[in-house]
Backbone as JSON Lines, residues from 0, in Angstrom:
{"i":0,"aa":"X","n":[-41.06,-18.65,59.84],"ca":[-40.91,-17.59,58.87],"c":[-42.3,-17.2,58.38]}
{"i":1,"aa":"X","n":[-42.42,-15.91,58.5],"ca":[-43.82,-15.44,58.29],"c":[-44.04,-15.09,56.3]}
{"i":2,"aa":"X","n":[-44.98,-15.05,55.96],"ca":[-45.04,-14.87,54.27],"c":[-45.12,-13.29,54.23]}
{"i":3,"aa":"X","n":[-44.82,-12.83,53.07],"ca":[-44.57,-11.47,52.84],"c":[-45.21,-11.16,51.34]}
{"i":4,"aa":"X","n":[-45.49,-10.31,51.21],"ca":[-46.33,-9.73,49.69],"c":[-45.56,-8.94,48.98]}
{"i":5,"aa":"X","n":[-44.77,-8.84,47.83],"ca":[-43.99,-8.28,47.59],"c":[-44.78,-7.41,46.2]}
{"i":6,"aa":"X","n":[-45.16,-5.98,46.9],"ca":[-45.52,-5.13,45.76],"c":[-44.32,-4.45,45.02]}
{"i":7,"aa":"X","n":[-44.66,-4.46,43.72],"ca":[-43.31,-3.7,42.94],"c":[-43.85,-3.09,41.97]}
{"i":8,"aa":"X","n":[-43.48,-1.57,41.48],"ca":[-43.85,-1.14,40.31],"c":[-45.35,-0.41,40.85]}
{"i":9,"aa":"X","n":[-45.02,0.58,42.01],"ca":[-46.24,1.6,42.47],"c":[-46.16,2.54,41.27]}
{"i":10,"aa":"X","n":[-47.3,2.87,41.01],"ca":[-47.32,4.18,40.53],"c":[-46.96,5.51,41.21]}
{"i":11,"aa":"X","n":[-46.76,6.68,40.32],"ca":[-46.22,8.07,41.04],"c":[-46.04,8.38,39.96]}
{"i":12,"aa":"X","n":[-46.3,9.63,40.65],"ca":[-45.97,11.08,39.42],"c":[-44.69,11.87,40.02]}
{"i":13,"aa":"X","n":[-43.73,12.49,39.35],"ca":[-42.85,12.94,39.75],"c":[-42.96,15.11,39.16]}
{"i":14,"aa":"X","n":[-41.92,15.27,40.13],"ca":[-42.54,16.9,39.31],"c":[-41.15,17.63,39.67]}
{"i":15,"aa":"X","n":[-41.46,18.36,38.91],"ca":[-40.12,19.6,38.63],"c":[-39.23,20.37,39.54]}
{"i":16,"aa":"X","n":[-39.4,20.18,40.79],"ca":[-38.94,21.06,41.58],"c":[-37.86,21.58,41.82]}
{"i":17,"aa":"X","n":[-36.76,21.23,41.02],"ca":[-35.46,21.28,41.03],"c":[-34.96,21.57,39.29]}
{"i":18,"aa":"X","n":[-34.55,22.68,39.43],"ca":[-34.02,23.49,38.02],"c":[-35.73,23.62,37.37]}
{"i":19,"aa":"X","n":[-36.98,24.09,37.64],"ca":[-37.48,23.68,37.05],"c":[-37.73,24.87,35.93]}
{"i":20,"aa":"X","n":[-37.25,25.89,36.55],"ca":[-36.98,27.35,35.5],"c":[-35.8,26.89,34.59]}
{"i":21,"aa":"X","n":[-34.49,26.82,35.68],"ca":[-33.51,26.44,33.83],"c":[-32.3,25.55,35.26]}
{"i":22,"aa":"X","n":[-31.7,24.81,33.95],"ca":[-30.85,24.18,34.58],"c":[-29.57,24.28,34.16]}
{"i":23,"aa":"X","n":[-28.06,24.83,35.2],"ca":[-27.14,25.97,34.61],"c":[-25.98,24.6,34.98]}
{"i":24,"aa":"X","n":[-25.38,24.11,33.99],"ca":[-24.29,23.33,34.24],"c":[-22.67,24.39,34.15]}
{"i":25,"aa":"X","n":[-22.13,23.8,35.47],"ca":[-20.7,24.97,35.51],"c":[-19.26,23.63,35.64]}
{"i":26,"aa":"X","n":[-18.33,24.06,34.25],"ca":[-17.14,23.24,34.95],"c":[-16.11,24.16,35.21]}
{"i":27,"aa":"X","n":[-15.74,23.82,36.47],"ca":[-14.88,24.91,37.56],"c":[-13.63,24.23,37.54]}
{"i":28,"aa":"X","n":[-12.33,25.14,37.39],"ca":[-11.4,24.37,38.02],"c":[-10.97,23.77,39.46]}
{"i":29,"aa":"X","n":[-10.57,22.77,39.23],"ca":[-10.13,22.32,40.48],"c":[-9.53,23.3,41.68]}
{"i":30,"aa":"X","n":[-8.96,23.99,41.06],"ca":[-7.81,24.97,41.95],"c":[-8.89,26.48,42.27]}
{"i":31,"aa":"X","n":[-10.0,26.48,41.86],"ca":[-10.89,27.6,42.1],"c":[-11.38,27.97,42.91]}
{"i":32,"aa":"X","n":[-11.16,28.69,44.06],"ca":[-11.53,29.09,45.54],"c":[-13.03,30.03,45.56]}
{"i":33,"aa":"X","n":[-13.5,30.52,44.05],"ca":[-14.66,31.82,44.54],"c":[-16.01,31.37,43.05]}
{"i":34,"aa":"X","n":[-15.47,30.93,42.17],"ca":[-16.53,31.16,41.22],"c":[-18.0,30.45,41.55]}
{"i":35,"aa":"X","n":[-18.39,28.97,42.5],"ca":[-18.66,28.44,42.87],"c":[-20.18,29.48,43.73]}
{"i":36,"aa":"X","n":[-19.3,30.21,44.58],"ca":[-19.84,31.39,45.29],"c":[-20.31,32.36,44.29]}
{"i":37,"aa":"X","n":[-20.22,32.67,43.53],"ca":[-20.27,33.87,42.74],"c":[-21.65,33.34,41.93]}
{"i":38,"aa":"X","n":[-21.39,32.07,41.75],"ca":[-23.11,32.11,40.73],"c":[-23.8,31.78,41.49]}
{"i":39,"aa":"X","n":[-23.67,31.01,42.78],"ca":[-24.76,30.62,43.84],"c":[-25.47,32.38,44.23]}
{"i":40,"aa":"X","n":[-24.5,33.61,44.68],"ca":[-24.87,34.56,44.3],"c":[-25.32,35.43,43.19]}
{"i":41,"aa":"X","n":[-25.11,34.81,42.12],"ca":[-25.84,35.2,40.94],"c":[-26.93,35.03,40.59]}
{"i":42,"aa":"X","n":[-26.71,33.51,40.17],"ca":[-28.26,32.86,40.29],"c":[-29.14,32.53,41.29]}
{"i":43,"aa":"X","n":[-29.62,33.36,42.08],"ca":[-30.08,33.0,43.46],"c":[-31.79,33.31,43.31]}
{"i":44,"aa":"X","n":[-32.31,32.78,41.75],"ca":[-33.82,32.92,41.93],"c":[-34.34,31.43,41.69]}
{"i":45,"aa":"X","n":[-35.79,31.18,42.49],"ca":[-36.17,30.11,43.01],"c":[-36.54,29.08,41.84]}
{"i":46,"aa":"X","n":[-36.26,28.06,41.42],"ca":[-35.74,27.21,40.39],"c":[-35.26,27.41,39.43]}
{"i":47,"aa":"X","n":[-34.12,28.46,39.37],"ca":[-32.68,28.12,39.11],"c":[-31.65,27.24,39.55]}
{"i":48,"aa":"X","n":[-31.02,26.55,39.56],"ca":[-30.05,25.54,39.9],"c":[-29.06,25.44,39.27]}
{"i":49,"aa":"X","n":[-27.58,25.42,39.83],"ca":[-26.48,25.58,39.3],"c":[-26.0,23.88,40.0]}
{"i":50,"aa":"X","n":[-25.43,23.49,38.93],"ca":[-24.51,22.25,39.1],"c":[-23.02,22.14,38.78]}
{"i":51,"aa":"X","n":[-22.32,21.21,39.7],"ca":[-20.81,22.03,39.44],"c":[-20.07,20.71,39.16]}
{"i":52,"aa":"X","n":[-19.07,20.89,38.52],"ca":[-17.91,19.5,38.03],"c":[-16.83,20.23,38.3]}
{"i":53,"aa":"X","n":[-15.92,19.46,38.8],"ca":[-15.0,20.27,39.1],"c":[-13.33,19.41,37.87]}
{"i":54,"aa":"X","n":[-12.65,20.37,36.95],"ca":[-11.52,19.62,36.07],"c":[-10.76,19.46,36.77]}
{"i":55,"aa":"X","n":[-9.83,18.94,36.65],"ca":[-8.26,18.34,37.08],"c":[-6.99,19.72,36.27]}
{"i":56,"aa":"X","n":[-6.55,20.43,37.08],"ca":[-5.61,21.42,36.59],"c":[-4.37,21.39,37.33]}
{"i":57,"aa":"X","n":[-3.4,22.31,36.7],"ca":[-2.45,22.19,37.1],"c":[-2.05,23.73,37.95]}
{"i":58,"aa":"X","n":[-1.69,23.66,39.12],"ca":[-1.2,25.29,39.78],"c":[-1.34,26.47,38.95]}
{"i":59,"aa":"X","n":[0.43,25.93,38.32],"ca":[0.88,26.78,37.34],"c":[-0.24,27.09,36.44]}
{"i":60,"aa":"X","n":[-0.46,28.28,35.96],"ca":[-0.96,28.79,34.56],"c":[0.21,29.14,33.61]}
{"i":61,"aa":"X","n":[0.19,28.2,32.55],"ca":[0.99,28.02,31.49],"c":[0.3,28.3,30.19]}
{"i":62,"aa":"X","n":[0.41,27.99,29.46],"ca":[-0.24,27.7,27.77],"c":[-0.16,26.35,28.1]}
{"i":63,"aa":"X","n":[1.02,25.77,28.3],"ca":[0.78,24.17,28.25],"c":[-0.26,23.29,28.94]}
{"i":64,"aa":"X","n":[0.04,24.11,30.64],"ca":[-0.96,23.33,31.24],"c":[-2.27,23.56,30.85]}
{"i":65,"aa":"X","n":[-2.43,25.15,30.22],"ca":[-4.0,25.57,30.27],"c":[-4.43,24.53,28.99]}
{"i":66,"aa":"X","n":[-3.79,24.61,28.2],"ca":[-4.33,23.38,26.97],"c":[-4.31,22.1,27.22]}
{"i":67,"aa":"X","n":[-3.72,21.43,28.62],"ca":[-3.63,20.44,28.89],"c":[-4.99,20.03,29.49]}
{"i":68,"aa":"X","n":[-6.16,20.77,29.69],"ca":[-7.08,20.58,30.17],"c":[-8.31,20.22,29.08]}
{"i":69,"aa":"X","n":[-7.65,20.84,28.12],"ca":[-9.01,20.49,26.47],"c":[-9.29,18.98,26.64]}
{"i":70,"aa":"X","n":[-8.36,18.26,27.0],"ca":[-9.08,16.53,26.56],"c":[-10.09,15.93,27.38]}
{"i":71,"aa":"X","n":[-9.95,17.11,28.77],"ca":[-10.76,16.38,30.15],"c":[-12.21,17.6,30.3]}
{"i":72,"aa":"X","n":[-12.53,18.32,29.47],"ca":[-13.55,19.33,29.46],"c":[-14.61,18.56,29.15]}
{"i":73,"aa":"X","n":[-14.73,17.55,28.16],"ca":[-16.09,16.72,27.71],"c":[-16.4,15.91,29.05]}
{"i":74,"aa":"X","n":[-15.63,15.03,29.93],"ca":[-16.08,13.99,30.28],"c":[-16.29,14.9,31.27]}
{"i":75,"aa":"X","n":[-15.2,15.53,32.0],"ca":[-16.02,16.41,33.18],"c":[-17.23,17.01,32.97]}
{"i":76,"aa":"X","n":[-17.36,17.84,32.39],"ca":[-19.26,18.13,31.67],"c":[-20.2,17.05,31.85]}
{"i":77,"aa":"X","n":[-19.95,16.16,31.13],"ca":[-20.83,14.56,31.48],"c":[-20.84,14.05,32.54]}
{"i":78,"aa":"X","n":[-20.18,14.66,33.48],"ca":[-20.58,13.83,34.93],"c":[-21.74,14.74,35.78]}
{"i":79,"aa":"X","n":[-22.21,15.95,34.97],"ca":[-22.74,16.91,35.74],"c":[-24.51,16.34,35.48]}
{"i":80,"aa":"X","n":[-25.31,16.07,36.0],"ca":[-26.43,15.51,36.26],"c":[-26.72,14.45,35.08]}
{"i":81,"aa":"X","n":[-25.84,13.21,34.86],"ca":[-25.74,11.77,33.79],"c":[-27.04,11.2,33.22]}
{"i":82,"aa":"X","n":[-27.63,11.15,32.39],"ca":[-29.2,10.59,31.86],"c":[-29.97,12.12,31.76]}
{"i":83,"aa":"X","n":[-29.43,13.18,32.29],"ca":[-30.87,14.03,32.45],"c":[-30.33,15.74,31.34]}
{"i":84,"aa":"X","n":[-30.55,16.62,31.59],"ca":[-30.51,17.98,30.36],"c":[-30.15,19.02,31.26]}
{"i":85,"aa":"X","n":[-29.45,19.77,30.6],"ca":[-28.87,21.12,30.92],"c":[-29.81,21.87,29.99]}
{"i":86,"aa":"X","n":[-29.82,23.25,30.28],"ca":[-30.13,24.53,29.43],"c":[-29.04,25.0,29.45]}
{"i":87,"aa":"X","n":[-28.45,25.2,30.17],"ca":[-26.89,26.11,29.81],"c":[-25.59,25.29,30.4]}
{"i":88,"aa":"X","n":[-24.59,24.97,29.26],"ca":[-23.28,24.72,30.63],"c":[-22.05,24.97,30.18]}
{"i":89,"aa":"X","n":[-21.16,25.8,30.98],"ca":[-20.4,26.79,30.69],"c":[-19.26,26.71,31.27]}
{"i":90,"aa":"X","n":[-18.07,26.69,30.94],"ca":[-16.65,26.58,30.89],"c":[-15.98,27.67,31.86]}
{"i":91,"aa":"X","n":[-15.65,27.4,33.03],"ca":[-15.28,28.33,34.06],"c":[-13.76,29.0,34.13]}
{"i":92,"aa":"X","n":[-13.26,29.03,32.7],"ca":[-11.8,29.31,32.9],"c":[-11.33,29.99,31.62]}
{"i":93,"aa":"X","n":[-11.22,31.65,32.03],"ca":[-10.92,32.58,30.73],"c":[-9.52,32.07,30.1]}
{"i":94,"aa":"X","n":[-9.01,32.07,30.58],"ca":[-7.08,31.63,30.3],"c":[-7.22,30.51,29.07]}
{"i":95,"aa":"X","n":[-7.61,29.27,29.55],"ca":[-7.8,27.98,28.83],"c":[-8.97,28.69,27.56]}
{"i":96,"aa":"X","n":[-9.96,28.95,27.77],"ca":[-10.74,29.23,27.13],"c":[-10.14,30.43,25.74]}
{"i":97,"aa":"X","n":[-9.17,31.0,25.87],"ca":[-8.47,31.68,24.91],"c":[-7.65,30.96,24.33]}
{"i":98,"aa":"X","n":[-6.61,29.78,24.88],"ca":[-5.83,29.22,24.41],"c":[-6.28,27.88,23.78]}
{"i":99,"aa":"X","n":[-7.27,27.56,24.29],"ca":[-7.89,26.77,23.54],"c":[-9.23,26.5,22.42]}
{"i":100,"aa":"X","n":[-9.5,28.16,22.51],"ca":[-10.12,28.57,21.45],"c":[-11.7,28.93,21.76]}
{"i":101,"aa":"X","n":[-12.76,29.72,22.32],"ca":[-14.13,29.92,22.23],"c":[-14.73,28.58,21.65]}
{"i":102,"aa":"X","n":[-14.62,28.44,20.76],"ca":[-15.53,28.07,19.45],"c":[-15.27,26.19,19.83]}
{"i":103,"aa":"X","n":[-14.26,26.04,20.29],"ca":[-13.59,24.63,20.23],"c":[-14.1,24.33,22.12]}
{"i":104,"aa":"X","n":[-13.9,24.95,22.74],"ca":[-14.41,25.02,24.33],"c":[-16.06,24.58,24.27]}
{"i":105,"aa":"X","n":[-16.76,25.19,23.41],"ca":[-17.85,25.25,23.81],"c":[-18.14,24.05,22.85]}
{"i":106,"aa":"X","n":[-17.37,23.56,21.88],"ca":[-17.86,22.09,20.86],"c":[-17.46,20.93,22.26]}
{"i":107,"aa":"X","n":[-16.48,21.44,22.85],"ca":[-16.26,19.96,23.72],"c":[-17.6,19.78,25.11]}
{"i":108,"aa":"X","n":[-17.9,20.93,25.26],"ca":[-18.67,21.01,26.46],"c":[-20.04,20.33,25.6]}
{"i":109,"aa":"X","n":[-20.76,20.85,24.42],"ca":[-21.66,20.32,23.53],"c":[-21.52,18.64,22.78]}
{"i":110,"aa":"X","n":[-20.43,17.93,23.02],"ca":[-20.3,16.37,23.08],"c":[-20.62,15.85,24.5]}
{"i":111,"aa":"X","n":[-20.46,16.7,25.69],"ca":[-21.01,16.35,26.56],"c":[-22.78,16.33,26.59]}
{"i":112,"aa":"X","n":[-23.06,17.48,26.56],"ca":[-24.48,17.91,26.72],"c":[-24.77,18.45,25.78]}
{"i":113,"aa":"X","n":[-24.96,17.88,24.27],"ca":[-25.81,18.7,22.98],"c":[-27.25,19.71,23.1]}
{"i":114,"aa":"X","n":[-27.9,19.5,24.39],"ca":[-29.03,20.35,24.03],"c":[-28.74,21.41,25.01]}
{"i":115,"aa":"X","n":[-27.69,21.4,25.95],"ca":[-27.51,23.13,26.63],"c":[-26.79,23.86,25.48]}
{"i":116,"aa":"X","n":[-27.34,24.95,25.53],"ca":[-26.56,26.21,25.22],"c":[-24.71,26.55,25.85]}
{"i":117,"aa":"X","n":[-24.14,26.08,25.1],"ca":[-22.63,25.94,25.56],"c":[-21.91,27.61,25.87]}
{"i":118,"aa":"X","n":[-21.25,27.71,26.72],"ca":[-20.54,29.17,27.06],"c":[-19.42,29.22,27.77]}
{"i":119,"aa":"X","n":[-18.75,30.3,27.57],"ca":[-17.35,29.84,28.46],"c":[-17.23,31.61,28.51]}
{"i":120,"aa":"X","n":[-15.91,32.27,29.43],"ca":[-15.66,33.63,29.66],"c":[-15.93,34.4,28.36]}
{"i":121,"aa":"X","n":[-15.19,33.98,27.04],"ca":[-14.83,34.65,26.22],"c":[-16.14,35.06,25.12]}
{"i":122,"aa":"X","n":[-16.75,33.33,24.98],"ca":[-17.73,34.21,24.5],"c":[-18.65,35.06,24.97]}
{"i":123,"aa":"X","n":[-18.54,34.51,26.52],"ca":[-19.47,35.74,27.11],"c":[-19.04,37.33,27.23]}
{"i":124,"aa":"X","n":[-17.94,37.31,27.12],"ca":[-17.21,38.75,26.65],"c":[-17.5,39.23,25.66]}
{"i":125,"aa":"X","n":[-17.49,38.29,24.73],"ca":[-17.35,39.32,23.24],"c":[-18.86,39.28,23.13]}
{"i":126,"aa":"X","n":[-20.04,38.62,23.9],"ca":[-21.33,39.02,23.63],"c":[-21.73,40.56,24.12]}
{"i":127,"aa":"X","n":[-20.7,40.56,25.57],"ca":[-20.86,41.68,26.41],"c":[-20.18,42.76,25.27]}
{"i":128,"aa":"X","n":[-19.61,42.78,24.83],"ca":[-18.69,44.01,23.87],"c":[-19.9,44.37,23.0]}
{"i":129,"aa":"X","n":[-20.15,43.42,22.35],"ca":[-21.24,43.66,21.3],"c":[-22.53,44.72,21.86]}
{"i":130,"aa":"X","n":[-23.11,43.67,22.44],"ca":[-24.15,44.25,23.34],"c":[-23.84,45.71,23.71]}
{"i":131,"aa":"X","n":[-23.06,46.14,24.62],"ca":[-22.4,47.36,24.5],"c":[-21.95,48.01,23.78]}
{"i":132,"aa":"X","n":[-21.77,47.92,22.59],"ca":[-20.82,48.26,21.15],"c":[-19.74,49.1,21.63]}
{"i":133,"aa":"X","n":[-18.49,48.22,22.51],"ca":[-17.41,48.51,22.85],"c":[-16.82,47.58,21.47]}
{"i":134,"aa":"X","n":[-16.08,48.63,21.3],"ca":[-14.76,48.34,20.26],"c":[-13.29,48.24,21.0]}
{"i":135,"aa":"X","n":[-12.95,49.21,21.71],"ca":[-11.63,49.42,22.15],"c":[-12.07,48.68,23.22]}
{"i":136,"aa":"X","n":[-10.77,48.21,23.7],"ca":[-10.94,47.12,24.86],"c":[-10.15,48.01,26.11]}
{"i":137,"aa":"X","n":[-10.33,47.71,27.05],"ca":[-8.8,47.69,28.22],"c":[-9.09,46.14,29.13]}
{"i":138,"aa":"X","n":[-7.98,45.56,29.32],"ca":[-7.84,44.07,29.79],"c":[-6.91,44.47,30.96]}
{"i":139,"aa":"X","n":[-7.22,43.6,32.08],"ca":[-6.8,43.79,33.34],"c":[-6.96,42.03,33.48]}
{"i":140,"aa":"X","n":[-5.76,41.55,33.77],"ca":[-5.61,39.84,34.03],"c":[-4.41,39.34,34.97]}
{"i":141,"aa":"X","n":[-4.72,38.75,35.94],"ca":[-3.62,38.0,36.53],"c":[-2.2,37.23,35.76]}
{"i":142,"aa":"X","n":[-2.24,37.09,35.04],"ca":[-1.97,36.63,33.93],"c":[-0.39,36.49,33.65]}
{"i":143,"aa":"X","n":[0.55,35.43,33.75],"ca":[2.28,35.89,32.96],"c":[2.07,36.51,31.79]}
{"i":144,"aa":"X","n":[2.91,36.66,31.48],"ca":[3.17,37.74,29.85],"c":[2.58,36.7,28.55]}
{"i":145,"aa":"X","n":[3.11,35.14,28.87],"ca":[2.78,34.28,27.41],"c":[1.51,34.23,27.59]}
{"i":146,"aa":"X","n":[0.38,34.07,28.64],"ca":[-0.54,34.1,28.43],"c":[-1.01,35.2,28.09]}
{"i":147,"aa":"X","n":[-1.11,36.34,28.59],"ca":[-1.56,37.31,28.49],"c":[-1.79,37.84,26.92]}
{"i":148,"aa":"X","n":[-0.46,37.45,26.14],"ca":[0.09,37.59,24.66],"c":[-1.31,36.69,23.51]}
{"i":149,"aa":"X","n":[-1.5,35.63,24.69],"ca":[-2.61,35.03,23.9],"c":[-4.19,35.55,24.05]}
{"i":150,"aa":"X","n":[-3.97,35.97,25.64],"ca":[-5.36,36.78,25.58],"c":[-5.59,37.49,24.62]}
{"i":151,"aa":"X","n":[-4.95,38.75,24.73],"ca":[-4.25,40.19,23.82],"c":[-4.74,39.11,22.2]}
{"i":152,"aa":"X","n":[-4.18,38.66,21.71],"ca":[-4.34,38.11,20.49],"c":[-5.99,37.93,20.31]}
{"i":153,"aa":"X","n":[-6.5,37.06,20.75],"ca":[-7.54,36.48,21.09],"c":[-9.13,37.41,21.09]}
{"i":154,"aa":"X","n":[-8.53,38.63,21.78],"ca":[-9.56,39.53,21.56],"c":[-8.8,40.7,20.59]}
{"i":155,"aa":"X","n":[-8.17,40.7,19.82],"ca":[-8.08,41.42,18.66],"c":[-8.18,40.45,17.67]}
{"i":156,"aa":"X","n":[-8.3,39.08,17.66],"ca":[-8.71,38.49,16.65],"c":[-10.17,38.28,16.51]}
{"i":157,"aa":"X","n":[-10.71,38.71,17.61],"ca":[-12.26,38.58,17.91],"c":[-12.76,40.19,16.68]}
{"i":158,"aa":"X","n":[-11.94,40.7,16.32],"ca":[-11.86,42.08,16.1],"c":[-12.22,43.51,17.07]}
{"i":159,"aa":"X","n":[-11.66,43.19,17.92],"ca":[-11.28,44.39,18.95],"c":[-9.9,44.93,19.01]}
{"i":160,"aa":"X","n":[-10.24,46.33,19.6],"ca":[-8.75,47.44,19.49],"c":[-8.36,46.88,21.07]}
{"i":161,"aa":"X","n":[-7.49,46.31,21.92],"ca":[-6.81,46.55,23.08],"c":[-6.07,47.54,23.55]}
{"i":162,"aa":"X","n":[-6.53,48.47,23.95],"ca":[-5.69,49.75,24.02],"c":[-4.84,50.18,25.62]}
{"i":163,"aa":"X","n":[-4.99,49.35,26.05],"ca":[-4.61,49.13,27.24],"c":[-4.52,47.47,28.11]}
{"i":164,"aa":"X","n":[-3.69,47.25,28.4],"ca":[-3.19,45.65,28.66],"c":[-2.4,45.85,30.17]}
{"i":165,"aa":"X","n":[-3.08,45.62,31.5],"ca":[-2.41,45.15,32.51],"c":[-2.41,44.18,32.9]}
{"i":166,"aa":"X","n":[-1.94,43.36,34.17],"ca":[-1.45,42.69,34.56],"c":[-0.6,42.16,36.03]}
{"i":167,"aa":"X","n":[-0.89,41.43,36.74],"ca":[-0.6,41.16,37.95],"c":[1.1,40.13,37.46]}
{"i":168,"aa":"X","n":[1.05,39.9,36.51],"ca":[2.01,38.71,36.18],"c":[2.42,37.43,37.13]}
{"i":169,"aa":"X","n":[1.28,37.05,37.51],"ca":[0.75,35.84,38.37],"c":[0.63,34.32,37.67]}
{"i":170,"aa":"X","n":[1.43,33.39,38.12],"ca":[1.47,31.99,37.55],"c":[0.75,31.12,38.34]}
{"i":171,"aa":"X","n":[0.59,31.31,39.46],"ca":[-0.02,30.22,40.67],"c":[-1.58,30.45,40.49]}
{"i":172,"aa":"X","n":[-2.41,29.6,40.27],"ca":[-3.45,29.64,40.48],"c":[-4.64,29.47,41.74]}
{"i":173,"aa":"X","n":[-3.88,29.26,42.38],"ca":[-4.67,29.5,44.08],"c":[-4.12,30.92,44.69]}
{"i":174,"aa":"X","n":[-3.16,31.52,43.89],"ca":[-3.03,32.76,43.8],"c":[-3.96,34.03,43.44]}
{"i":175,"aa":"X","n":[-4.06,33.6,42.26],"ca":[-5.12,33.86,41.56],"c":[-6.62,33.91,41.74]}
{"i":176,"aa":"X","n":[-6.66,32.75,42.32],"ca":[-8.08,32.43,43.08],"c":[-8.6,33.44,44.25]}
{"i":177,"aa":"X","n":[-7.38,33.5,44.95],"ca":[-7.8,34.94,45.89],"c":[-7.48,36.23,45.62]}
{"i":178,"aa":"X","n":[-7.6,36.97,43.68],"ca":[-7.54,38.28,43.46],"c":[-8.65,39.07,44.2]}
């Protein structure tokens, strides 16, 4: 048996090369066939980086099931790059995100990751309204009627006029996935 030198503890410098502009945390539903695609096409400038978690959902779009997902939004968030920082990370599901409230979506995603900037559809809507100083709305959603009733609510409680409300009246969410 020959002797061996066991060096440990080299020095090195490490460097940014990855997210080193901003780092975009996304939780997608499970059942989501396109959004995935859509920010890889969005964000497609050179250290940007999108990271993805994917929740546990149910087909159906319900109220029940969509609120059945609030308890699993924190830990899924926390699995998205563990020890290290987000700048942004954002809630991939308008439906849930109405029924379970803007304000309460983006507190659970912020017990995950306190120093990103938390976001989900809705508030990014009602930033977009603002920004635009749209008042009257028109809503176009895959959506059954009970949800839809909560959308509809949701952005007139935001204080917007809905003056128009359609609808595919769609429950399946891999349905949905390929509007």
């Amino acid at each position: 048996m020959s002797a061996f030198e066991l060096i440990e503890n080299l020095p090195f410098t490490t460097e940014s090369a990855i997210g080193s502009v901003a780092r975009i945390g996304l939780v997608v539903l499970a059942s989501d066939y396109t959004v995935e695609n859509e920010f890889r096409q969005i964000f497609n400038q050179p250290g940007v980086d999108v990271f993805h978690a994917r929740i546990s959902n149910a087909p159906n779009i319900t109220p029940q099931t969509l609120a059945a997902m609030g308890p699993s939004i924190t830990e899924t968030a926390s699995r998205l790059l563990p020890g290290d920082t987000l700048d942004v990370l954002a809630y991939g599901c308008t439906s849930a995100s109405m029924v379970l409230g803007p304000k309460k979506v983006n507190g659970l995603l912020n017990d995950a990751k306190p120093e990103a900037k938390a976001t989900n559809p809705v508030t990014a809507a009602f930033a977009a309204f603002e920004a635009l100083g749209a008042q009257r709305i028109a809503v176009l959603t895959p959506y059954r009627s009970d949800v839809n009733q909560i959308v509809r609510d949701g952005i007139e409680a935001g204080g917007y006029e809905v003056v128009v409300f359609g609808s595919f009246n769609e429950e399946l969410d891999p349905v949905v996935a390929r509007y």
